[in-house]
N, C-alpha and C positions, 0 to 999 in steps of 0.2 A: 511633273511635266504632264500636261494636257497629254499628249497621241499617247503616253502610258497611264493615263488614270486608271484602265481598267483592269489591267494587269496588278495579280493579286500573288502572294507567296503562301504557299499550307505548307504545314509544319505537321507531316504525320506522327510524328514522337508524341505531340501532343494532344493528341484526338483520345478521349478515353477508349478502353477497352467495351465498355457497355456501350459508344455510341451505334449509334443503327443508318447504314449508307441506303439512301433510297434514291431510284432512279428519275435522270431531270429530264423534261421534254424542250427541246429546241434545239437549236443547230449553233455549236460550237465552233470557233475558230480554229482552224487549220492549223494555226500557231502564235505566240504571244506578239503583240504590235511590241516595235524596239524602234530607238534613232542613233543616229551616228554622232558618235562623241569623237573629237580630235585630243591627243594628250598631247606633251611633251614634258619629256621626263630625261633631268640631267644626272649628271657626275654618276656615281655608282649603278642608281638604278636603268640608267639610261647602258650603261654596258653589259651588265647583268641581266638584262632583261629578256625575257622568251616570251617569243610569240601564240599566245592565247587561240590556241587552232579553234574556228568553228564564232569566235567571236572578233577577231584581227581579221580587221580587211587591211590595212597599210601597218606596215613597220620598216622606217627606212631612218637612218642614220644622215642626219645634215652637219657635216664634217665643220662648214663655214662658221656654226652657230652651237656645234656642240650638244647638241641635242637630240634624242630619237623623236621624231615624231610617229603616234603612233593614232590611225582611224580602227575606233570597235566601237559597235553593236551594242546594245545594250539593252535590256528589256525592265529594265527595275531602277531608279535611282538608287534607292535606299541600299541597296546591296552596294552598287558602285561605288557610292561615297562613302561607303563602312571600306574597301578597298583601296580608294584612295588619300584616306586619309592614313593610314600606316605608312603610306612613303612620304608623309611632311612635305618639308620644300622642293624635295627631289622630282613633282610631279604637279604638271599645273593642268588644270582643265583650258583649255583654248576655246572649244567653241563645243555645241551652239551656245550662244550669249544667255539663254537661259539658264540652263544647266551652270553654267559657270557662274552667274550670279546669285542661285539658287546654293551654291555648295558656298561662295564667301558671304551670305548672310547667316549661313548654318557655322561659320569659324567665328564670329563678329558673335553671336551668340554668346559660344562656346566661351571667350573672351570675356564679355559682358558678365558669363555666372561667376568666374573664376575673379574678375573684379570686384565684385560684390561683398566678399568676405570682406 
């Protein structure tokens, strides 16, 4: 996603021990840029579900459609869709249209390697 390209993950486990921290000059962001993801998540996980404090702005139960729908935050695709891909069909990306077309060319993939055999 474009407004998160910059946004990066470090993994201090893997920093050797001999590396050398030296200091950067310029002015750092106050905090990582994030956009607002909508899910909606059915049957099990839609019941079982707890609200994610500090990244859940909306978790509300739509009785009519049987579904939670739920708005979070998010600052990383890669992390997100390593999360939402554990709840399988229980959990669909709704919007933004990026993000959600972004995560069914990464299944269509997935698909494709597994075809190939």
């Amino acid at each position: 996603m474009e407004p998160l390209r910059h946004n990066r993950s470090l993994r201090l486990d893997r920093i050797p021990d001999e590396a050398v921290i030296a200091p950067a000059d310029g002015q750092w962001q106050p905090e990582l840029s994030h956009i607002e993801i909508e899910l909606h998540l059915r049957r099990g996980l839609a019941l079982g579900y707890r609200t994610k404090t500090g990244a859940d702005l909306t978790n509300e139960w739509l009785p009519e459609q049987q579904i939670r729908r739920v708005v979070r935050r998010i600052h990383n695709t890669f992390w997100f869709f390593r999360e939402v891909r554990r709840y399988g069909s229980e959990c669909v990306i709704v919007s933004p249209e990026a993000v959600r077309d972004r995560f069914k060319q990464e299944l269509l993939d997935m698909i494709e390697q597994y075809n190939a055999d």
